[in-house]
C-alpha positions as CSV (number, residue, x, y, z in Angstrom):
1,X,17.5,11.6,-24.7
2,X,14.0,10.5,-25.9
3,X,12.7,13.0,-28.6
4,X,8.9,14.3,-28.7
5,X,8.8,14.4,-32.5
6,X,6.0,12.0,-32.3
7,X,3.1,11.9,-34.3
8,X,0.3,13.3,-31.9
9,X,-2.8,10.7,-32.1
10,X,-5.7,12.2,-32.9
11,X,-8.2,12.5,-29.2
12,X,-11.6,13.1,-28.7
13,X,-12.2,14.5,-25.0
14,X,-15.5,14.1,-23.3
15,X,-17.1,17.3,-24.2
16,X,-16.6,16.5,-28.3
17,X,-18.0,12.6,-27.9
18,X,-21.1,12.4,-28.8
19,X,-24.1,9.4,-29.3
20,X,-22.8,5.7,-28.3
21,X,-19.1,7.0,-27.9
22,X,-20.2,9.6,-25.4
23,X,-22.4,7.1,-23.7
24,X,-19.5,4.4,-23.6
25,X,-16.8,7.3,-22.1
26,X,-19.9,7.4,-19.0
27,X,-19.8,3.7,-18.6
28,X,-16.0,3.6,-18.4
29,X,-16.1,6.4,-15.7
30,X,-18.8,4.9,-13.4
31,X,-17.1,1.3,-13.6
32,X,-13.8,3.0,-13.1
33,X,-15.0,4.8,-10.4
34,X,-13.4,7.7,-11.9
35,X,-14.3,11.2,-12.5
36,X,-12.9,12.1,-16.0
37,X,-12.0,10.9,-19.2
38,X,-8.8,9.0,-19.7
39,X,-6.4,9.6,-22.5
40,X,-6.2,5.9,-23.7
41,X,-10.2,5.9,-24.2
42,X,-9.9,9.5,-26.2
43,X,-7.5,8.1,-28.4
44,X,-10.0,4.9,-29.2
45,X,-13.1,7.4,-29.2
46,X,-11.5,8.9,-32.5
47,X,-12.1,5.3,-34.2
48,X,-15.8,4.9,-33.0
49,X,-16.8,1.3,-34.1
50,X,-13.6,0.1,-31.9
51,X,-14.1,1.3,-29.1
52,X,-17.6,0.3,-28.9
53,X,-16.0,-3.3,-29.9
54,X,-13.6,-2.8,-27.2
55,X,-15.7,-1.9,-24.8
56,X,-18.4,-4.3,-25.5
57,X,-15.7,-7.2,-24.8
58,X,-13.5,-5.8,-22.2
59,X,-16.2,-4.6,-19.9
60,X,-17.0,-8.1,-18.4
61,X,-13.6,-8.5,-17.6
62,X,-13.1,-5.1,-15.8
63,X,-15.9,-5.1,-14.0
64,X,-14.6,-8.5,-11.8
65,X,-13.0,-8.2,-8.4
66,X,-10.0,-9.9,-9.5
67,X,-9.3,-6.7,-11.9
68,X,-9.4,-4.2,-9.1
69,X,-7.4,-6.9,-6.7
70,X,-5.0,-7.0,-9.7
71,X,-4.6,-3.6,-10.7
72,X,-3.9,-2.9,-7.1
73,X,-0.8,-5.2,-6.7
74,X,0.2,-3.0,-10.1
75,X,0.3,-0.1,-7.9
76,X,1.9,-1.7,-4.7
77,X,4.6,-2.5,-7.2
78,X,5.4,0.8,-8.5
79,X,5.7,1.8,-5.1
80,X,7.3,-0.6,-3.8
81,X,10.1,-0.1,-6.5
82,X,10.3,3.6,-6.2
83,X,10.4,3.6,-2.5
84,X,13.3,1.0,-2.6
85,X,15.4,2.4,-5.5
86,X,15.3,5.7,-5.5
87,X,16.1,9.2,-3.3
88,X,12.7,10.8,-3.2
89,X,12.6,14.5,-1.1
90,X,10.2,15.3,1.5
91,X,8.0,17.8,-1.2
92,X,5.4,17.9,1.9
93,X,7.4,20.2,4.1
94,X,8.6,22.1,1.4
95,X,4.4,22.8,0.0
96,X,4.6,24.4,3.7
97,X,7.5,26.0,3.6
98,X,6.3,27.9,0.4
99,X,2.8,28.6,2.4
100,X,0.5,26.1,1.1
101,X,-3.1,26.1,2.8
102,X,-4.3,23.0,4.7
103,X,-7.0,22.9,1.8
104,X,-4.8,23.3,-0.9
105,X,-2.2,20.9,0.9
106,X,-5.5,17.9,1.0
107,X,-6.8,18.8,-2.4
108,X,-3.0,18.4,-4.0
109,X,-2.9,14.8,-2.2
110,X,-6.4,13.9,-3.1
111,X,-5.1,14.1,-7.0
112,X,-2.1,12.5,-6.4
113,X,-4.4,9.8,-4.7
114,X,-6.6,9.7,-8.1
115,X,-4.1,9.0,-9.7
116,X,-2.0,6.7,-8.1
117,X,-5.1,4.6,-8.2
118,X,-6.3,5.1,-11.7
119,X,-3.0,4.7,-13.7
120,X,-3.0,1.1,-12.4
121,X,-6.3,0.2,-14.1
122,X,-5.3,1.7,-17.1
123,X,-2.2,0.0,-17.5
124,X,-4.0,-3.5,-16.7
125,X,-6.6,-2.2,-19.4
126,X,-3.8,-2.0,-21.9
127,X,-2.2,-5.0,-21.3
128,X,-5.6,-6.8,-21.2
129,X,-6.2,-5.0,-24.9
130,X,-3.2,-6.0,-26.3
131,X,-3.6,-9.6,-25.2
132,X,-7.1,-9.3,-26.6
133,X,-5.0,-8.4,-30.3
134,X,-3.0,-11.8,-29.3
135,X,-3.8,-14.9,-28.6
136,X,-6.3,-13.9,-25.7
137,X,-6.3,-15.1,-22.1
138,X,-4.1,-17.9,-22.0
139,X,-6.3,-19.7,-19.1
140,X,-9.8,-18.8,-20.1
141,X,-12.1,-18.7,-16.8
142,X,-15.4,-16.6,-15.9
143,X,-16.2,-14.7,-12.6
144,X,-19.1,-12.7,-11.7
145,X,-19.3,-8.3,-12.6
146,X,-20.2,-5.9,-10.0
147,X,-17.3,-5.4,-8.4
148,X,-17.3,-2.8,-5.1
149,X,-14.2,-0.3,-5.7
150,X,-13.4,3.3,-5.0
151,X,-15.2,6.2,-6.5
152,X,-13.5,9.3,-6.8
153,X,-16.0,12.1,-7.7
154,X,-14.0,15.0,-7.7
155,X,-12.9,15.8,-11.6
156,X,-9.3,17.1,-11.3
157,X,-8.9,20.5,-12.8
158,X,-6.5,20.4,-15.4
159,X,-4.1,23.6,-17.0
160,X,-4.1,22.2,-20.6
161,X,-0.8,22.7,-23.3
162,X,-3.0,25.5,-24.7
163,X,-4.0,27.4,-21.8
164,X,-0.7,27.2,-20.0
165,X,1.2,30.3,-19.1
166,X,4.9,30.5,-20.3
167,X,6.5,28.9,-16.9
168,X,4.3,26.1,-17.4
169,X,4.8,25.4,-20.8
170,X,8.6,25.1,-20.8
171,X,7.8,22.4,-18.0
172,X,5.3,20.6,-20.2
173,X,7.8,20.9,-23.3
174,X,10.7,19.5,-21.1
175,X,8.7,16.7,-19.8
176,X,7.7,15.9,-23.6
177,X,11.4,15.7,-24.7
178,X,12.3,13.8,-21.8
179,X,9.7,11.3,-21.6
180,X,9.6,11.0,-25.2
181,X,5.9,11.6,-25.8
182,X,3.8,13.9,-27.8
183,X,1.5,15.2,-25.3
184,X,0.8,16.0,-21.4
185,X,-0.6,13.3,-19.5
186,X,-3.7,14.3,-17.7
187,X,-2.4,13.5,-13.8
188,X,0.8,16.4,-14.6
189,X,-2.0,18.9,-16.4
190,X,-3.7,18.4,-13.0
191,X,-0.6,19.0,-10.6
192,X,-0.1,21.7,-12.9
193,X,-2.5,23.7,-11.1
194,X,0.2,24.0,-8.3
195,X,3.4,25.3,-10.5
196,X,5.7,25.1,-7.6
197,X,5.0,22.2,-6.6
198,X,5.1,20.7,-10.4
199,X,8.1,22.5,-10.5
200,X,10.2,21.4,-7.9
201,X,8.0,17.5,-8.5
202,X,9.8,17.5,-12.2
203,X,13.0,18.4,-11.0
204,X,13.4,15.6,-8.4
205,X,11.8,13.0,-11.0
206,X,13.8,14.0,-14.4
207,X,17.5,12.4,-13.0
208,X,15.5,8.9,-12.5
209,X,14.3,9.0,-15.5
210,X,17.5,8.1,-17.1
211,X,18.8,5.4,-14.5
212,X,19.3,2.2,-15.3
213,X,17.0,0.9,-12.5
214,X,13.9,3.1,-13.4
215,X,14.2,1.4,-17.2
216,X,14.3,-1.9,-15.5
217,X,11.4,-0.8,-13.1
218,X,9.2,0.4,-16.2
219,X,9.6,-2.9,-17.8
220,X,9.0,-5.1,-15.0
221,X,5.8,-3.3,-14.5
222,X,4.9,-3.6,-18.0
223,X,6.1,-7.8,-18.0
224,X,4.1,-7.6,-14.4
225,X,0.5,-6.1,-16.3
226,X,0.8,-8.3,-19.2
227,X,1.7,-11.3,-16.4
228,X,-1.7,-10.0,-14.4
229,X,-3.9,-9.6,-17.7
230,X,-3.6,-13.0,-18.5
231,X,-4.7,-14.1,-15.8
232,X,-8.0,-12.5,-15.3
233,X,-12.0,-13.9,-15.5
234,X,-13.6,-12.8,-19.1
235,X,-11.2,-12.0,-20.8
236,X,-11.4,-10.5,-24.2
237,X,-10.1,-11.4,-27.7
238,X,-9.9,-10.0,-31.0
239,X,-7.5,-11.6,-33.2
240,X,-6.1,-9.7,-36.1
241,X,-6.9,-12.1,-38.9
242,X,-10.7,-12.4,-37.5
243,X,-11.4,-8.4,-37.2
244,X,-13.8,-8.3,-39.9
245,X,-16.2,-10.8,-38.5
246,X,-16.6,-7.6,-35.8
247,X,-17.3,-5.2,-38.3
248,X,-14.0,-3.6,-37.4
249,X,-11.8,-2.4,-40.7
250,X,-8.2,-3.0,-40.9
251,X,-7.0,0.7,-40.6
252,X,-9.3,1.1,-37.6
253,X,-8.0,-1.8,-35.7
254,X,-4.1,-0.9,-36.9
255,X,-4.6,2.3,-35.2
256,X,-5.9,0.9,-32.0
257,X,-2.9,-1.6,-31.5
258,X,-0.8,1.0,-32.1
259,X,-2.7,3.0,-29.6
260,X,-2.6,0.1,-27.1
261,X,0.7,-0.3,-27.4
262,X,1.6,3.1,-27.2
263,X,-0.3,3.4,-24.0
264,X,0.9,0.0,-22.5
265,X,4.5,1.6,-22.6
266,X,3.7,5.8,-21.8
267,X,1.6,3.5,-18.2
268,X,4.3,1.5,-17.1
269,X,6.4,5.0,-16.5
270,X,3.4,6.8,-15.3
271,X,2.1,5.0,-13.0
272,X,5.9,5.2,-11.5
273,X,6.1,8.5,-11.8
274,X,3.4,9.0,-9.7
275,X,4.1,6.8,-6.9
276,X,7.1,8.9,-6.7
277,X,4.7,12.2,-6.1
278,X,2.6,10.0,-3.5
279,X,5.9,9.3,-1.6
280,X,7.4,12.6,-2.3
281,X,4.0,14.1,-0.4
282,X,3.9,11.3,2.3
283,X,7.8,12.7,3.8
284,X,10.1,11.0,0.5
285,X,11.8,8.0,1.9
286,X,13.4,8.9,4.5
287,X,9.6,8.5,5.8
288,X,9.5,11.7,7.4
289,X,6.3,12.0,7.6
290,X,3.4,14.7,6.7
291,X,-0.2,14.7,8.3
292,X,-1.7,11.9,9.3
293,X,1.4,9.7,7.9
294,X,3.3,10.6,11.1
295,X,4.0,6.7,12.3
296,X,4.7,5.5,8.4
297,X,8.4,4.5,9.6
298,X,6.3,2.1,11.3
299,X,5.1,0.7,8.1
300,X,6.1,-1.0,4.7
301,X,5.9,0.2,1.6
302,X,2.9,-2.0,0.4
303,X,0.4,-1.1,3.4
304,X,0.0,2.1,2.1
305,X,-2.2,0.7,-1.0
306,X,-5.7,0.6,-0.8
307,X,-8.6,-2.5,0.8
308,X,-7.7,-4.4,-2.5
309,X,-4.1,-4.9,-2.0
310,X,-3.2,-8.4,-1.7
């Protein structure tokens, strides 16, 4: 089993950044179209002159359709490969069975949906970083910025480490031991704010976690990112040997490839993980449908992703 005896890296959330870091965390948000903070950009806020490197050279690539188009097909393939793989319940009738409102039913699916399309770009931002460490793009090419994309302006409330109550934590400290990290992703902080449903979410999920197919799954879709990354407009590079000429020290940029590649990893099984909630709340696989998913046997997999999907 994967141990959590990991040395914690050192974050600064949103409400801590201040001057160009805090104005840099706004940026990320509006071109995300997201309404919070990401853990990958906390982690590079603790080393301010890189991430306003970082930020300064990836921005023109993120900001293209392609990476929206690209981070999408991310997603349809962590779908896709749940969907296909693995037994996933119907957690939509059971949230009824255990007396869920309507409201409380549509807000739980709107953070699944945040996240389902969020993890994606983040895991194409890593592997766009960590090719920026490399060699860079390996076809270099230039597209325009201003990409249209989804906006999500609803910020997720979250039920930290510290404030959780004692049924909480011992999920959050399972999940760490099992997933092998030293902290609690944002996306299960914010399902955390329905226990049951994280609950009885954790407990389908754990048994994949140790099948052979979801560790083939997690690497294809870290192979598939780097594969996507290096083909995108603008993209960014920052070799090692050349990190002074950006004013950029060598502890500083040590840490952030080890961040990068920390993140690039933790992604890959995230953004699984979560596709398995979203199919979990559309009926599981049987495709037993909940709400307005009634006539998903009608479906594949892949139509399910957003305009972007290719």
């Amino acid at each position: 089993m994967p141990s959590s005896r990991k040395r914690r890296l050192p974050l600064v959330c949103e409400a801590d950044a201040t001057g160009r870091t805090l104005e840099i965390y706004r940026e990320i948000k509006s071109a995300l179209g997201v309404p919070h903070v990401n853990l990958i950009f906390q982690a590079y806020g603790a080393h301010p002159e890189f991430i306003d490197l970082m930020w300064k050279l990836l921005r023109p690539a993120v900001e293209t359709r392609d990476f929206f188009v690209k981070a999408d097909r991310l997603g349809a393939e962590a779908y896709t490969r749940m969907h296909n793989y693995f037994s996933i319940p119907d957690l939509c009738t059971h949230i009824r069975q255990i007396q869920f409102t309507t409201g409380a039913q549509d807000e739980l699916t709107g953070v699944v949906d945040l996240f389902h399309y969020n993890n994606p770009l983040l895991l194409l931002i890593a592997a766009l970083q960590l090719q920026a460490f490399e060699d860079g793009p390996s076809r270099p090419w230039s597209a325009e910025t201003g990409a249209d994309h989804p906006v999500f302006m609803e910020r997720p409330v979250k039920v930290t480490e510290e404030a959780a109550p004692p049924v909480i934590r011992r999920v959050y400290e399972d999940m760490k031991r099992a997933l092998g990290i030293s902290y609690i992703s944002t996306d299960y902080q914010a399902l955390a704010r329905w226990p049951d449903f994280l609950s009885v979410y954790w407990n389908a999920l754990k048994p994949a976690l140790t099948s052979p197919l979801y560790v083939e799954s997690k690497h294809a879709l870290r192979e598939s990112a780097l594969t996507l990354a290096s083909e995108l407009p603008n993209g960014p590079q920052i070799p090692a040997e050349h990190a002074q000429e950006f004013k950029v020290n060598g502890e500083e940029l040590n840490a952030a490839i080890h961040i990068t590649e920390e993140f690039l990893t933790v992604l890959s099984g995230l953004v699984l993980n979560v596709a398995f909630a979203k199919i979990a709340l559309e009926g599981g696989n049987q495709l037993k449908a909940c709400g307005k998913r009634d006539k998903m046997q009608d479906q594949t997999p892949v139509t399910n992703q957003s305009e972007y999907a290719a």
